[in-house]
ROFI-961758 format. One line per field, with one value per atom (N, C-alpha, C, CB): residue number from 0; x, y, z. Coordinates in Angstrom, 1 decimal, padded with zeros to 4 digits. Glycine has a CB too. Layout:
<nodes>
nr: c(NUM, ...)
px: c(X, ...)
py: c(Y, ...)
pz: c(Z, ...)
</nodes>
This chain:
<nodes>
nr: c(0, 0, 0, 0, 1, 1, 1, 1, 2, 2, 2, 2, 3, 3, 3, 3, 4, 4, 4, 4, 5, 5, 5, 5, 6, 6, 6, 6, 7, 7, 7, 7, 8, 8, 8, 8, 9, 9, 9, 9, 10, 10, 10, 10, 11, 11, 11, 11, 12, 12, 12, 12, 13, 13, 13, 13, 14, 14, 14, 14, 15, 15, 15, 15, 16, 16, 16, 16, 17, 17, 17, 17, 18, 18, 18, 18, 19, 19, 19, 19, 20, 20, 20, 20, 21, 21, 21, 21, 22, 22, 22, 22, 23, 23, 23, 23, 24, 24, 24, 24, 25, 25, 25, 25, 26, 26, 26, 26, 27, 27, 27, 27, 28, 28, 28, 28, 29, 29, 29, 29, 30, 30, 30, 30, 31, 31, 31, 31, 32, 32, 32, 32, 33, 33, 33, 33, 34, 34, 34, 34, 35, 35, 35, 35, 36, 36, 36, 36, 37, 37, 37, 37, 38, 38, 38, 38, 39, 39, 39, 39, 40, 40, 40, 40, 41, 41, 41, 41, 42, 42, 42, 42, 43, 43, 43, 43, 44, 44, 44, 44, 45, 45, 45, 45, 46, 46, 46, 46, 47, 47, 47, 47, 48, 48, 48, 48, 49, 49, 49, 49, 50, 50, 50, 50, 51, 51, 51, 51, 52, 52, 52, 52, 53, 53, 53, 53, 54, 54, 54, 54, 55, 55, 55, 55, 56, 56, 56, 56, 57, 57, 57, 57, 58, 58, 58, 58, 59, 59, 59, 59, 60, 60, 60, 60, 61, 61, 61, 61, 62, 62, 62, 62, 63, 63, 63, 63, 64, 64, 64, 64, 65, 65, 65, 65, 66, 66, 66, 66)
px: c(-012.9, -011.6, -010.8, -010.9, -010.2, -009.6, -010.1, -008.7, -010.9, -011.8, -011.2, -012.8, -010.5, -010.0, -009.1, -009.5, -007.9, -006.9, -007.5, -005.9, -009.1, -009.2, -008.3, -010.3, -007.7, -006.8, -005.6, -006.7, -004.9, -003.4, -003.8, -002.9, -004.8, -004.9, -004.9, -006.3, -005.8, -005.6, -004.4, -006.4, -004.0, -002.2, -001.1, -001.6, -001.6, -000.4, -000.8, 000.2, -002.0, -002.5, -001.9, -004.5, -001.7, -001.0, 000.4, -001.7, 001.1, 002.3, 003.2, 002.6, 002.6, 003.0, 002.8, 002.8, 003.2, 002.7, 002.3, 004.0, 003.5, 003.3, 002.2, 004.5, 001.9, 000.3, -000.5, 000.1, -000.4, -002.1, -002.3, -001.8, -000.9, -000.8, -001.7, 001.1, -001.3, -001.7, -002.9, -001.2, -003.2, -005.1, -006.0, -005.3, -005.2, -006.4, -006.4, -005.9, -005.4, -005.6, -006.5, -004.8, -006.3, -007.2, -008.3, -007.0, -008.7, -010.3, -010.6, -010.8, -009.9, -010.5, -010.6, -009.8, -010.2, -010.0, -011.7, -008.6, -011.8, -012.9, -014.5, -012.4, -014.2, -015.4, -015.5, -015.0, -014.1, -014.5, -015.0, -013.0, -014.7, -014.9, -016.7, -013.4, -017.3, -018.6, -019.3, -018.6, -018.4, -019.9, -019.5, -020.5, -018.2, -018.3, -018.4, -017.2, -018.4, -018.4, -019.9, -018.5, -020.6, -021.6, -021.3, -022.9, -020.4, -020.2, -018.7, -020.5, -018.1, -016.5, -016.8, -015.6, -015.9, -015.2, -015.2, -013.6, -015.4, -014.9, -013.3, -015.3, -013.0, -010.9, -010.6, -009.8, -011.6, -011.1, -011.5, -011.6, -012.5, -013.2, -012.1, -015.4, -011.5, -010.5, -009.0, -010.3, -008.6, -007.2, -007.7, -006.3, -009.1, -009.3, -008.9, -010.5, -010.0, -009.8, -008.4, -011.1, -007.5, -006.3, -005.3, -006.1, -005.4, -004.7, -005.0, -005.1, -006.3, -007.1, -006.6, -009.1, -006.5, -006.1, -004.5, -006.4, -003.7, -002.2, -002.1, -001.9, -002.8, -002.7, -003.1, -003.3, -004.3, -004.7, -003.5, -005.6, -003.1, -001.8, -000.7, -000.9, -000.2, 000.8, 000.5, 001.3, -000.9, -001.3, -001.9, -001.7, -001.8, -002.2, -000.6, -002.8, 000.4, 001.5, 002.4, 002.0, 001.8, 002.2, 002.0, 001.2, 000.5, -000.2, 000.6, -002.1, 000.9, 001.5, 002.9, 001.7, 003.5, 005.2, 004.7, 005.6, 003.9, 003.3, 002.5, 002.9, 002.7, 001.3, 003.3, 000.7)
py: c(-038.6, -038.9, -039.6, -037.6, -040.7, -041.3, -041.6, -040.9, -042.7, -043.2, -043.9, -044.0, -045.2, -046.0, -045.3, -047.1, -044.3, -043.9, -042.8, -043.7, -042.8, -041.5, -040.9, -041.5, -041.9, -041.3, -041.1, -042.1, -041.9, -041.6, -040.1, -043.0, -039.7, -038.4, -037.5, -038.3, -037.6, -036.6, -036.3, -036.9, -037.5, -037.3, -036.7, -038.6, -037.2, -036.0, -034.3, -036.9, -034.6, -033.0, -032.2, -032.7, -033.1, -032.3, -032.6, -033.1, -033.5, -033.2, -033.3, -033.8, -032.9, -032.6, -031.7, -033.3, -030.4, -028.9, -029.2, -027.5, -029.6, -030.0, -031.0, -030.6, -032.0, -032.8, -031.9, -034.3, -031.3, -030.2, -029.0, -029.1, -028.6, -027.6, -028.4, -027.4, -029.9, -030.5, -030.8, -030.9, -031.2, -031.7, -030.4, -032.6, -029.4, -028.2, -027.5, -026.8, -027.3, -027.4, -027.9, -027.9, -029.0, -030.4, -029.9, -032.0, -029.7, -029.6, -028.5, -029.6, -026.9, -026.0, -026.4, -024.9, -026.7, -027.5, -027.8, -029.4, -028.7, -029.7, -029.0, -030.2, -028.2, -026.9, -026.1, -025.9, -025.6, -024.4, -025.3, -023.4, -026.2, -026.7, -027.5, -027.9, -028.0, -028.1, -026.6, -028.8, -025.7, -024.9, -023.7, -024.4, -024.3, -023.5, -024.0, -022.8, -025.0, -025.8, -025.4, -027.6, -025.2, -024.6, -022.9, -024.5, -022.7, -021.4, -021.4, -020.1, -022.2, -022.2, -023.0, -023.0, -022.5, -023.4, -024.5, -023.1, -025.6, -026.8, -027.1, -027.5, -025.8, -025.9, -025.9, -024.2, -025.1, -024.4, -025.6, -022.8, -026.1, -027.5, -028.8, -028.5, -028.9, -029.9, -029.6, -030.0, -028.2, -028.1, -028.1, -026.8, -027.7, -027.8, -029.1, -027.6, -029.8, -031.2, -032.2, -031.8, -031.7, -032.0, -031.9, -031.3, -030.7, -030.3, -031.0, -028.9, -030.9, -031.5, -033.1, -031.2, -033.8, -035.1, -035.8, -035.5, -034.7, -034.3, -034.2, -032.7, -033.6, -033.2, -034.3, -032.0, -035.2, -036.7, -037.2, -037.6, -037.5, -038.9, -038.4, -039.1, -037.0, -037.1, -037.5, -036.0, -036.8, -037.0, -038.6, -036.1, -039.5, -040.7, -041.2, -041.1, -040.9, -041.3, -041.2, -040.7, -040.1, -039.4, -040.6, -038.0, -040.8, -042.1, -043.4, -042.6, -043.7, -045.1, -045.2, -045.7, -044.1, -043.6, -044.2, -040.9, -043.8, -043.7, -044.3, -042.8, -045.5, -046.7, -047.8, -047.6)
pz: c(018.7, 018.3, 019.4, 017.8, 019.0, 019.8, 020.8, 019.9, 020.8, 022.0, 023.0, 021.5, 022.3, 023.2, 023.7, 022.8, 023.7, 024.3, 025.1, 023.5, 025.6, 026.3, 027.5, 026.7, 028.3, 029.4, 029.1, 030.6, 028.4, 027.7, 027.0, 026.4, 026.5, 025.7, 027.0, 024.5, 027.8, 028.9, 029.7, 029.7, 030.0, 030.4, 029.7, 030.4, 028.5, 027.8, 027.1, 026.2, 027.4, 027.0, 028.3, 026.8, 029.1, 030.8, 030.7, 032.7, 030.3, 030.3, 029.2, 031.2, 027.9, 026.7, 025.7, 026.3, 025.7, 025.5, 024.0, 025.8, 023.3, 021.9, 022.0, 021.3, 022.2, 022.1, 022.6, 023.1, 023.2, 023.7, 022.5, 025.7, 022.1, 020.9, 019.6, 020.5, 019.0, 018.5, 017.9, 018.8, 019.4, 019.8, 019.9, 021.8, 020.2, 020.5, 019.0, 021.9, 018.3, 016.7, 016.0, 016.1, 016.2, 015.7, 016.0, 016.4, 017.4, 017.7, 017.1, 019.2, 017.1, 016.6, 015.0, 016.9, 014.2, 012.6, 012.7, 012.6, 013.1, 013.6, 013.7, 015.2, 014.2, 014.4, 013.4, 015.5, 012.9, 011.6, 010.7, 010.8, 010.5, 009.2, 009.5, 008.7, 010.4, 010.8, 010.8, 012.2, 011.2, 011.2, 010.4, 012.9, 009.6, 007.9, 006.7, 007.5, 006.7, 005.5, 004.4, 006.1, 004.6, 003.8, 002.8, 005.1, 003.9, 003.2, 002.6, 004.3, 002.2, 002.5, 001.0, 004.2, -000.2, -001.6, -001.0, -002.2, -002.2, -001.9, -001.7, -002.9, -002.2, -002.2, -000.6, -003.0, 000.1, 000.9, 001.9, 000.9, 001.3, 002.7, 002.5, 002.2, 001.4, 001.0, 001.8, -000.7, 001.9, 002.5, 003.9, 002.0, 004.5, 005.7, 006.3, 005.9, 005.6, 006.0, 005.6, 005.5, 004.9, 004.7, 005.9, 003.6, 006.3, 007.7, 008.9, 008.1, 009.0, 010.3, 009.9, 010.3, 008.9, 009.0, 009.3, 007.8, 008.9, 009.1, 010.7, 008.4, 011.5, 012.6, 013.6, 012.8, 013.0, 013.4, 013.5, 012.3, 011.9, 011.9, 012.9, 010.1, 013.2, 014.3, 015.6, 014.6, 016.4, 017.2, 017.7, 017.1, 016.5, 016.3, 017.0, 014.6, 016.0, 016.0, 017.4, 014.8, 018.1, 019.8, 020.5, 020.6, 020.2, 021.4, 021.1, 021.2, 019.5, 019.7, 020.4, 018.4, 020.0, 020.6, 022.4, 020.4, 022.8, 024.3, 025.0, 024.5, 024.4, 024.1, 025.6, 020.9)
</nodes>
């Protein structure tokens, strides 16, 4: 995730509590849903991944703010 902005992401995970709140969400999102998705409703894999995409577009929206 977010490749090209790998150092802008590290900089603000250090000096942006809310972006690190954000991104560490995201990554945990990211995990439950890989290593639950087999066992988990399809409702339940759809609002997963609903959230986790929510939390992209802000954190998308941080870097351009900071671009």
């Amino acid at each position: 995730m977010f490749g090209k902005e790998r150092e802008l992401v590290a900089k603000l995970k250090i000096e942006n509590k809310h972006f690190k709140k954000l991104f560490d969400a995201h990554n945990v999102l990211d995990n439950d849903i890989k290593n639950n998705e087999e066992h988990w409703s399809e409702d339940h894999i759809k609002e997963a991944k609903q959230k986790k995409l929510l939390l992209k577009v802000e954190l998308q929206k941080m870097l351009e703010d900071n671009h």
